[in-house]
C-alpha positions in Angstrom: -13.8 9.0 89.5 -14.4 5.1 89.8 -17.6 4.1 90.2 -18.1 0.6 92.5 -21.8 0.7 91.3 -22.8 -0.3 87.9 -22.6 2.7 85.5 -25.5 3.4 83.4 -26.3 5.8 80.4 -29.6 6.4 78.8 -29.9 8.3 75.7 -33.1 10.5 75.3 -33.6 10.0 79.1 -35.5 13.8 79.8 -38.6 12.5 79.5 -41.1 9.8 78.9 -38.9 6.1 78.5 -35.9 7.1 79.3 -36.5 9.2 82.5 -38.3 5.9 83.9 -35.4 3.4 82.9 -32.9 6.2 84.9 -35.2 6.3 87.9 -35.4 2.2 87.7 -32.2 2.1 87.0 -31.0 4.4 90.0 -33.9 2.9 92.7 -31.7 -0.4 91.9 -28.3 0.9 93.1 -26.5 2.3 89.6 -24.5 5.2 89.0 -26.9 7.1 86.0 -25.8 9.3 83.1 -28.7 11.3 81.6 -28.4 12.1 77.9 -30.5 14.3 76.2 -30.7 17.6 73.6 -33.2 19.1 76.5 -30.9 20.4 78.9 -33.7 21.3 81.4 -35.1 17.9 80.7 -31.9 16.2 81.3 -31.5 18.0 84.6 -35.0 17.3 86.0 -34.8 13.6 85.2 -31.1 13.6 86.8 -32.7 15.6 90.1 -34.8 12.6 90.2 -31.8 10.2 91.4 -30.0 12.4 93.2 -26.9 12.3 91.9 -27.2 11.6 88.5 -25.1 13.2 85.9 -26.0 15.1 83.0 -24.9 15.0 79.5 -26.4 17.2 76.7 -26.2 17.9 73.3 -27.0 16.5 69.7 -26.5 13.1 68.9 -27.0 13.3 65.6 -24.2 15.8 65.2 -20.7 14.1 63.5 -18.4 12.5 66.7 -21.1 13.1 69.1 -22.2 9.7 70.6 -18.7 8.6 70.8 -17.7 12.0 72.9 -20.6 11.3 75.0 -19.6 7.8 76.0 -16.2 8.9 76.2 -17.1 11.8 78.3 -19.4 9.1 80.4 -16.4 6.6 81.2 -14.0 9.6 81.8 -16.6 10.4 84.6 -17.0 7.2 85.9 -14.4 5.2 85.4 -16.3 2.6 83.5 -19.7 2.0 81.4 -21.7 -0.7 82.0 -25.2 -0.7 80.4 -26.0 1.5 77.5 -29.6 2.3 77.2 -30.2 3.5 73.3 -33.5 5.1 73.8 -33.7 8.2 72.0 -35.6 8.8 69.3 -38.2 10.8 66.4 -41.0 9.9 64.4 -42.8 12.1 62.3 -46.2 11.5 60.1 -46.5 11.8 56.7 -48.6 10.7 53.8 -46.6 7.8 51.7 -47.0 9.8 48.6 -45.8 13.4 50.1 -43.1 11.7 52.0 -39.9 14.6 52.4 -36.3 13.9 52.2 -36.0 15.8 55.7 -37.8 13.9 57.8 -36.2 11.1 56.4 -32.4 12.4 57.3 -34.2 13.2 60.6 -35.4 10.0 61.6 -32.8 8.1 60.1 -29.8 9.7 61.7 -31.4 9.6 65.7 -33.1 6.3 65.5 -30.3 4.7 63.1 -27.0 5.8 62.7 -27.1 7.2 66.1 -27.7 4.1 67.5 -25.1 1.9 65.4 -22.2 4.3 66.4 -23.3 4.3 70.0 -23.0 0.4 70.1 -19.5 0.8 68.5 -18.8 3.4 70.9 -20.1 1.7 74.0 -19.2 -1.7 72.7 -14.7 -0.3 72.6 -15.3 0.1 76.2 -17.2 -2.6 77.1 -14.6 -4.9 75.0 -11.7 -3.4 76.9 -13.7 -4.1 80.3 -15.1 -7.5 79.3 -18.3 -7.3 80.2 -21.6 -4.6 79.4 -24.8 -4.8 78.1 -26.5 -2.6 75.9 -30.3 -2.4 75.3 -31.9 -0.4 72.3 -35.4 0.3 71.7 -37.0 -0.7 68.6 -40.8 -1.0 68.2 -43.5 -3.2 66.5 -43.7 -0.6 63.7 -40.4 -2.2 62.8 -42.5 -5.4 61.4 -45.5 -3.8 59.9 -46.5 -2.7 57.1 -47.4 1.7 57.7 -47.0 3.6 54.3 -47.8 7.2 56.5 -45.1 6.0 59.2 -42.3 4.1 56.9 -39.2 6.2 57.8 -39.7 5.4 61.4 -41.0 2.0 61.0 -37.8 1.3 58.6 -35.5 2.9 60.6 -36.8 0.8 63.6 -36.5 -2.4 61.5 -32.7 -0.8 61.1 -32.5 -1.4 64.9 -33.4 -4.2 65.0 -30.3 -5.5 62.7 -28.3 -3.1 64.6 -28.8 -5.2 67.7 -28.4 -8.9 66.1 -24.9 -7.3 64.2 -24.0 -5.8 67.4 -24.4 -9.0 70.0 -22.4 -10.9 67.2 -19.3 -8.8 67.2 -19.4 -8.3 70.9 -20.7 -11.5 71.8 -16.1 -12.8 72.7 -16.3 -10.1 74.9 -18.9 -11.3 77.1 -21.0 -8.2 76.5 -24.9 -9.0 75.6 -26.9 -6.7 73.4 -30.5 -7.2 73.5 -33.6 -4.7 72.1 -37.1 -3.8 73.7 -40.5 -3.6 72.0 -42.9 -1.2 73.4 -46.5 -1.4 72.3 -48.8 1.8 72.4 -47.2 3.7 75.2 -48.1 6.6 77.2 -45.6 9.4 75.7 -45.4 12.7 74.2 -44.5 11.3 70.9 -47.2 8.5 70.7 -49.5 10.9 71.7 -48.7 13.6 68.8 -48.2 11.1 66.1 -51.4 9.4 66.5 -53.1 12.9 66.4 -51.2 13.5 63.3 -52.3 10.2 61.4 -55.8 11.2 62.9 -55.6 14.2 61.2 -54.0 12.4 57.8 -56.7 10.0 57.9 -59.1 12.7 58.4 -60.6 11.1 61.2 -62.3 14.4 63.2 -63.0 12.3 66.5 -59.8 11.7 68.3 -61.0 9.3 71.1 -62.9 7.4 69.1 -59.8 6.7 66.8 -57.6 6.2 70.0 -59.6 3.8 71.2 -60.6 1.7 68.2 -56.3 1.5 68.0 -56.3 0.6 71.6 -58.4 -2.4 70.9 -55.9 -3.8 68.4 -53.8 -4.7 71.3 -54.9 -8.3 72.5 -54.6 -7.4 76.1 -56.9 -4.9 75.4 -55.1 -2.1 77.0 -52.1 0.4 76.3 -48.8 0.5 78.5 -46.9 3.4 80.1 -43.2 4.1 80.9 -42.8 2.1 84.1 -44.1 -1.1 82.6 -41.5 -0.8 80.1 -39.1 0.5 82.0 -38.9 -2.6 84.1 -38.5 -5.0 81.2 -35.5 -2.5 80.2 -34.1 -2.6 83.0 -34.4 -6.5 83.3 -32.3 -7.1 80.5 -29.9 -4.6 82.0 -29.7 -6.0 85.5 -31.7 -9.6 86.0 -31.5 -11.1 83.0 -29.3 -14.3 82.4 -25.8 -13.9 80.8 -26.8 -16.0 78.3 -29.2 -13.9 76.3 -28.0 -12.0 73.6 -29.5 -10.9 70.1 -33.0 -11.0 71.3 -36.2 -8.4 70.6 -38.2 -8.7 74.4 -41.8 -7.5 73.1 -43.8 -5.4 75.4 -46.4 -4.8 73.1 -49.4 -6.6 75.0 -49.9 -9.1 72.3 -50.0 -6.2 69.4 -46.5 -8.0 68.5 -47.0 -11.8 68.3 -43.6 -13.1 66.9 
């Protein structure tokens, strides 16, 4: 099947993010591939649109996110915009830190996202044009000893990104990265309880809210909100930016 409408895959798109930047991405006209390891997630968020199309499995398993963007262009003809929004982060103390959740974190958040770029990026190349967004996070330039493998695997993203926009910049296809601040998800929500709990603070709100007022807006941010700026580097956003980090952290992220 060719697709005449822009084709779009998100990774991690059963829930939270990712099911927003599909919906978005769908309300504006594009053909939408939902990835996820939660098949009943994938399929909900993929009811959602319509018509969108479901791909599940592990993409942390070896070969996966290049059959996944191969099995994406088979389906459509074409790829082009790339969403890298799945992701894990776990808690733990700095000086109990496990090898595990370190191979966990490292190979969704990282070297998942690298080989989707290179995946993506061989079709992309061969169609001249394509842009690819991954999220990364402020945690990526802060200094969290009970968060580090996820903060350090986010700061990985980040030179993901820049490396990737270089090598793909001849093509003409732009690879740009999104910042959320606190946001309104599953995983925010059971990692601050966890560093709550590590920090052996017994009121939950209170903690919660004391974080919230770090943000210099003074508020948190939910999945639409982001969604749009994802979807503005996917859609609206001039050919000319590449290699740039679009903060939607309220502030919490000045540079």
């Amino acid at each position: 099947m060719t697709a005449t409408r822009p084709v779009a895959l998100v990774t991690g798109a059963g829930s939270g993010l990712g099911r927003s930047v599909v919906v978005t991405l769908a309300r504006r006209g594009c053909a939408v591939a939902v990835a996820d390891i939660n098949a009943a997630g994938a399929q909900d968020t993929a009811a959602l649109c319509g018509d969108g199309e479901t791909f599940v499995g592990d993409l942390t398993r070896g070969g996966e996110p290049d059959a996944t963007i191969a099995a994406v262009a088979a389906r459509f003809g074409r790829l082009d915009i790339l969403v890298n929004n799945a992701g894990y982060g776990g808690i733990e103390s700095f000086f109990e830190m496990t090898r595990q959740a370190w191979d966990r974190t490292l190979a969704l958040n990282l070297r998942t996202v690298a080989l989707a770029c290179a995946a993506a990026g061989r079709v992309m190349r061969a169609q001249r044009s394509g842009r690819i967004i991954n999220i990364t996070s402020p945690a990526s330039r802060m200094a969290l000893p009970n968060y580090l493998a996820y903060a350090a695997s986010k700061a990985g993203v980040d030179s993901v990104t820049r490396a990737a926009a270089i090598a793909l910049a001849p093509y003409g296809v732009l690879v740009n990265s999104v910042a959320p601040g606190m946001m309104d998800t599953e995983m925010q929500r059971s990692t601050e309880a966890d560093l709550a709990r590590l920090e052996r603070r017994a009121d939950l709100q209170a903690f919660l809210d004391e974080r919230t007022r770090r943000v210099p807006l003074g508020r948190r941010t939910d999945c639409d909100e982001v969604a749009a700026g994802v979807v503005w580097l996917a859609l609206d956003a001039p050919p000319y930016v590449t290699a740039e980090r679009l903060n939607l952290s309220g502030g919490l992220d000045k540079d």
